[in-house]
C-alpha positions in Angstrom: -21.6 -28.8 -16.1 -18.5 -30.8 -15.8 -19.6 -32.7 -18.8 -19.8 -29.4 -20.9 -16.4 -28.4 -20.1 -15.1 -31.6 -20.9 -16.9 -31.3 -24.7 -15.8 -27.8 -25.0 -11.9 -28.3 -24.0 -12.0 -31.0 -26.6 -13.4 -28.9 -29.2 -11.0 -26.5 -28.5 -8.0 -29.0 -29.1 -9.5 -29.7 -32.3 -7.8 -26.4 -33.8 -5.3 -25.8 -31.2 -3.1 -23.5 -33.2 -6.3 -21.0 -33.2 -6.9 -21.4 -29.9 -3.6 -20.5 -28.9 -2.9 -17.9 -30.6 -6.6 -16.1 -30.0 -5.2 -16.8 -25.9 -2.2 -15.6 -26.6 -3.2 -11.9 -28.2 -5.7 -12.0 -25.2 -2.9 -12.7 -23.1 -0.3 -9.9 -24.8 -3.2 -7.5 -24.7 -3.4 -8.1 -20.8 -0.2 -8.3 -20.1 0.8 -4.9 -22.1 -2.0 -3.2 -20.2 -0.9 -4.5 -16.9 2.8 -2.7 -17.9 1.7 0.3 -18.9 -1.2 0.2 -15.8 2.3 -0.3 -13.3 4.8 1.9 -15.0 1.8 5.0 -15.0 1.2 4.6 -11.4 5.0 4.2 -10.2 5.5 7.4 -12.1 2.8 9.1 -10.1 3.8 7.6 -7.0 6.9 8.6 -6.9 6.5 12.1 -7.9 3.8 12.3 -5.1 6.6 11.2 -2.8 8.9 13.2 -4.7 7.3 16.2 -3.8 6.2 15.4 -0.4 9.9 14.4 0.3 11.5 17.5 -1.2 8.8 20.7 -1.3 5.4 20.0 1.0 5.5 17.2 3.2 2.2 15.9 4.5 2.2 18.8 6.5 3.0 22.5 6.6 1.9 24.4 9.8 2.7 28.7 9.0 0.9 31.5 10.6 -2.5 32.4 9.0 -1.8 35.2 7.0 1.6 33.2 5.5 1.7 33.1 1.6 4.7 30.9 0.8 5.0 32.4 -2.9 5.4 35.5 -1.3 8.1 34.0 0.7 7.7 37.3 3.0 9.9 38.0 6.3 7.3 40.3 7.7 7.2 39.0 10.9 3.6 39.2 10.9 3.5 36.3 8.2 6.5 33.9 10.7 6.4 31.7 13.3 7.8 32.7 16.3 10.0 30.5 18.0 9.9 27.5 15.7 11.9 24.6 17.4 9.1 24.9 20.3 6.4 24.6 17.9 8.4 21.2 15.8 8.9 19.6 19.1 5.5 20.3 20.2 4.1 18.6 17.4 6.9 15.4 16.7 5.5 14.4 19.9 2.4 12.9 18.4 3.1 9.6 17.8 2.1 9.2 14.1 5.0 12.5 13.1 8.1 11.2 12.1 10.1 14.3 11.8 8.6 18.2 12.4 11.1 20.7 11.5 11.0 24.4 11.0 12.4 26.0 7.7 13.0 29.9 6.7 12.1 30.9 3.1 13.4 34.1 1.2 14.2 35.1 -2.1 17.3 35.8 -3.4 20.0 36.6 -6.2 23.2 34.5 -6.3 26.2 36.0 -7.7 29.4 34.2 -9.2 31.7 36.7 -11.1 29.3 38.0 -13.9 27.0 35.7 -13.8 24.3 35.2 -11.3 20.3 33.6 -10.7 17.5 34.1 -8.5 17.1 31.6 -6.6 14.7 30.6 -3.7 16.7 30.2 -0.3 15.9 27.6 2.5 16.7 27.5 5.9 16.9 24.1 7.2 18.0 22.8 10.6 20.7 20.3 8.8 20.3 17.3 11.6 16.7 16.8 10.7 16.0 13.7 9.2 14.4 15.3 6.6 16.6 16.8 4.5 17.4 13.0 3.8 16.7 14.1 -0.2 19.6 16.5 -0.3 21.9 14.6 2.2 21.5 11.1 0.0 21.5 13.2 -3.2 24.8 15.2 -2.4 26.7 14.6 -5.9 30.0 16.4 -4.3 31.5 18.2 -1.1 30.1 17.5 2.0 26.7 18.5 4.0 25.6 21.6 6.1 27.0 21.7 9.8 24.3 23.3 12.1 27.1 25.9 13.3 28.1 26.7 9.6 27.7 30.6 8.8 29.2 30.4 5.5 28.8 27.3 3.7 25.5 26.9 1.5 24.4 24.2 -0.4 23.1 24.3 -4.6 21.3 22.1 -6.9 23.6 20.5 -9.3 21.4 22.4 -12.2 22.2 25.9 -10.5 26.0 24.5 -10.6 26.2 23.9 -14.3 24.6 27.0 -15.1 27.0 29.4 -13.0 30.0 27.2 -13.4 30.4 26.4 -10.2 32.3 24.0 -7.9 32.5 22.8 -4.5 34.9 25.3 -2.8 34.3 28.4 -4.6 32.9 31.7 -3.4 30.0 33.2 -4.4 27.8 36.4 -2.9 24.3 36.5 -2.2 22.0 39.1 -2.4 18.4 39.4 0.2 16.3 41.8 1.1 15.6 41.4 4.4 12.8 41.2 6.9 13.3 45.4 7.9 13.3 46.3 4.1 16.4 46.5 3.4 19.2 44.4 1.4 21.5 42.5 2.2 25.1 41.0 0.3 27.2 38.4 2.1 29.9 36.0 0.7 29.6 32.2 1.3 31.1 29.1 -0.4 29.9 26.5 -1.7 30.5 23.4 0.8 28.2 21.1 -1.7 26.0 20.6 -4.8 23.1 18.3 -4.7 20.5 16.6 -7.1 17.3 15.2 -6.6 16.4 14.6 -10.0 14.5 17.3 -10.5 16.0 19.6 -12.6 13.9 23.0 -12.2 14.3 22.3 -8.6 17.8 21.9 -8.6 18.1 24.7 -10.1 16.6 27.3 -7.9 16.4 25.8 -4.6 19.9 27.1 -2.0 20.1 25.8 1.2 21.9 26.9 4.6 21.3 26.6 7.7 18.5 27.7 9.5 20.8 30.2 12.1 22.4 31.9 9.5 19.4 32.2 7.2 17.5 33.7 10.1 20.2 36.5 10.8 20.9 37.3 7.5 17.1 37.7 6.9 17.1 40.1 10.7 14.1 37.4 11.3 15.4 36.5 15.0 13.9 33.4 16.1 11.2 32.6 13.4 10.6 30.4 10.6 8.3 30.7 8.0 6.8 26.8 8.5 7.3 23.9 10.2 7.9 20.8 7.8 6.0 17.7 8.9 6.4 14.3 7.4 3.9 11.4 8.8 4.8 7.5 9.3 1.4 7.2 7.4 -0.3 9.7 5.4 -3.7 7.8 5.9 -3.6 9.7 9.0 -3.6 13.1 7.6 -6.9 14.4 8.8 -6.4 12.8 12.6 -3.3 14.9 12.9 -4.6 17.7 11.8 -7.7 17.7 13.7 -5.4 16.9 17.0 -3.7 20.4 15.6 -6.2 22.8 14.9 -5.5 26.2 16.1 -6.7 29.5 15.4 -3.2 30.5 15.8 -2.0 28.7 12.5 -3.3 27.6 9.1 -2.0 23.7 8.6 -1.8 23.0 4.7 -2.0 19.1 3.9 -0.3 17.1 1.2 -3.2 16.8 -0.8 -3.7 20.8 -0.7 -0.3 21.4 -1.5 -0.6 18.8 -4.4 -3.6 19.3 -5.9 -2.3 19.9 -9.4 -0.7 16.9 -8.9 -3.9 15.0 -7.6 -5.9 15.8 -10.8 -2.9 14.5 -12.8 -3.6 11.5 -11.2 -7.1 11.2 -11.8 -6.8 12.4 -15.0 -4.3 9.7 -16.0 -7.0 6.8 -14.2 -9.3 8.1 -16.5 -7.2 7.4 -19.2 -6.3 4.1 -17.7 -9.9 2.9 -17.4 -10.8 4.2 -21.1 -7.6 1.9 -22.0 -9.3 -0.9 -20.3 -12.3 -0.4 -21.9 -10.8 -0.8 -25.6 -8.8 -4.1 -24.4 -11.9 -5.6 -23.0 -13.4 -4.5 -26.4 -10.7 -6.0 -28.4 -10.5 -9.2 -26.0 -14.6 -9.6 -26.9 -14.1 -9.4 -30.4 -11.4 -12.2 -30.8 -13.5 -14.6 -28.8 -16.5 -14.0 -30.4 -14.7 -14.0 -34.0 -12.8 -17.2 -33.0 -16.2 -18.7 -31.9 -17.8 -17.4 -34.9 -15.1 -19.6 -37.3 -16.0 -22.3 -34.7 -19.6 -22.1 -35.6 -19.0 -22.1 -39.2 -16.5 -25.1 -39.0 -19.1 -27.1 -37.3 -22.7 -26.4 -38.7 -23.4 -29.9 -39.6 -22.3 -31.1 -35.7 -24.5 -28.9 -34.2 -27.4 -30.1 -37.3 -26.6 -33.6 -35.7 -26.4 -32.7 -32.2 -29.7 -30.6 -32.8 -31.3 -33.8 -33.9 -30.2 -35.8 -30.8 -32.2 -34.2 -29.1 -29.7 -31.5 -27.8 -31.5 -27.8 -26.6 -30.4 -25.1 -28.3 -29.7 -23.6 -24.8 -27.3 -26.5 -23.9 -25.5 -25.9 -27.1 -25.0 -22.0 -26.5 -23.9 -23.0 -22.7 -21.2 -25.0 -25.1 -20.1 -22.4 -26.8 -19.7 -20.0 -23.8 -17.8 -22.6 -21.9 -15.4 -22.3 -25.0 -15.3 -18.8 -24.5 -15.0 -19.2 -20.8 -11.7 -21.3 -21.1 -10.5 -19.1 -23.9 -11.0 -16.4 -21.8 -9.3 -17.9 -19.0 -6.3 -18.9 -20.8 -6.1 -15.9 -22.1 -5.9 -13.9 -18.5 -3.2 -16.8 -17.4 -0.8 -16.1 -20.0 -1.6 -12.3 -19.8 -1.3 -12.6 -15.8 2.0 -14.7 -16.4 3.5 -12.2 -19.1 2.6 -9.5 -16.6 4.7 -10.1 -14.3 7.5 -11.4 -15.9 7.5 -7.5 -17.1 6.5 -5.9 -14.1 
């Protein structure tokens, strides 16, 4: 076997410009895939983490009959007294943060010109509002004992005109029916990169939103975030309740999961036409091969060579073409990844 390898490294050195150059597009072929392959995933990662980070977490734990697009302040559809809840649940070992927030909808109003907008109330010490407190583009973050400061996206900012420091009124209708219209000012604007969020997403702090919604002590869901999200189902097994509904990442994400599949699908159909394309310039390079050496393999035929051993020839050729052809690729790769 050795032997044969030996032959067919030797007859590829007879034309080593072909040879090259058939690893080489092998190699270009591979390593373009291999881009592509990274630069597809990283883009899905990180809007999976992008979401978990900013909008579900790997967790949501709300009362049963709570319909977040709703966003109602029914108390029937809240959690009563939150912060127990959170710090009953960051005590498994595996949560890294639980932390209640308070959703409603409202109207912001600068001057003439206002939005609706989709108001959060956070606790603003909670480790995870680490989005908004890294992504603060100017002014400064919430204080928990802040009952007038809010925070917007830096979309919501360029569309209203606004600044850091300037007063704005907001509009809610609140958990008894009826509507509510206090000032605040705008202590900082944010970005996370993602513009339609930015735009519509407010934030306060989670006292203030509670009693300008007349929602006491309650929250709409506790945010959880997990050290590892392989452990998804084992937390929510050790939370089960018929008190509460828990929503996991993958339930909150699903458009997002079939996006994902979608584009592996794609990715494996691109595999298949570079494995397609990587078979037909071996087998046409080995084809010119055969034709360049008929009267060898006439002569080696009347040696006394097997046909067999002379095919296991020409597949070793492939074989190290093929190999060549995954090193450079491999090599290429990661010089771009």
């Amino acid at each position: 076997m050795v032997q044969l390898y030996k032959m067919a490294w030797r007859n590829l050195g007879r034309n080593r410009r072909r040879s090259f150059f058939s690893a080489l597009a092998l190699g270009i072929g591979l390593a373009l895939l291999l881009l592509m392959a990274s630069v597809v995933a990283g883009e899905m990662r990180g809007a999976m983490e992008s979401n978990i980070s900013l909008q579900s977490g790997h967790l949501q734990v709300c009362a049963t009959s709570y319909d977040e697009d709703k966003a109602s302040l029914d108390w029937r559809y809240l959690i009563a007294d939150p912060n127990t809840l959170a710090e009953q649940i960051a005590t498994l070992p595996v949560v890294k943060v639980a932390t209640p927030r308070l959703f409603m909808n409202g109207i912001l109003m600068a001057g003439e010109r206002s939005a609706g907008i989709r108001i959060m109330g956070i606790d603003p010490t909670s480790e995870a509002n680490a989005p908004y407190r890294n992504g603060l583009v100017s002014g400064e973050f919430l204080a928990a004992d802040d009952r007038g400061g809010i925070l917007i996206g830096q979309t919501l900012a360029e569309k209203l005109g606004l600044k850091v420091g300037d007063r704005v009124v907001l509009v809610v209708n609140t958990s008894d029916g009826d509507v509510d219209e206090q000032p605040f000012i705008i202590r900082g604007i944010y970005s996370t990169h993602t513009p339609g969020y930015d735009q519509s997403v407010l934030l306060m702090p989670l006292a203030k939103a509670q009693a300008m919604a007349r929602a006491e002590n309650r929250a709409s869901i506790i945010f959880v975030l997990l050290r590892d999200r392989e452990q998804t189902d084992a937390v929510v097994a050790a939370l089960r309740t018929n008190r509460y509904q828990i929503k996991t990442w993958l339930q909150m994400n699903a458009l997002l999961v079939q996006t994902e599949q979608l584009s592996n699908a794609y990715m494996a159909v691109l595999y298949l036409i570079v494995l397609a394309i990587t078979a037909t310039v071996i087998v046409n390079t080995l084809i010119m091969a055969v034709f360049e050496r008929t009267r060898e393999i006439g002569i080696l035929s009347a040696m006394g060579m097997r046909s067999s051993r002379i095919m296991a020839m020409f597949f070793a050729e492939s074989s190290l073409l093929a190999v060549g052809g995954i090193a450079i690729g491999l090599l290429l790769g990661g010089l771009m990844v």
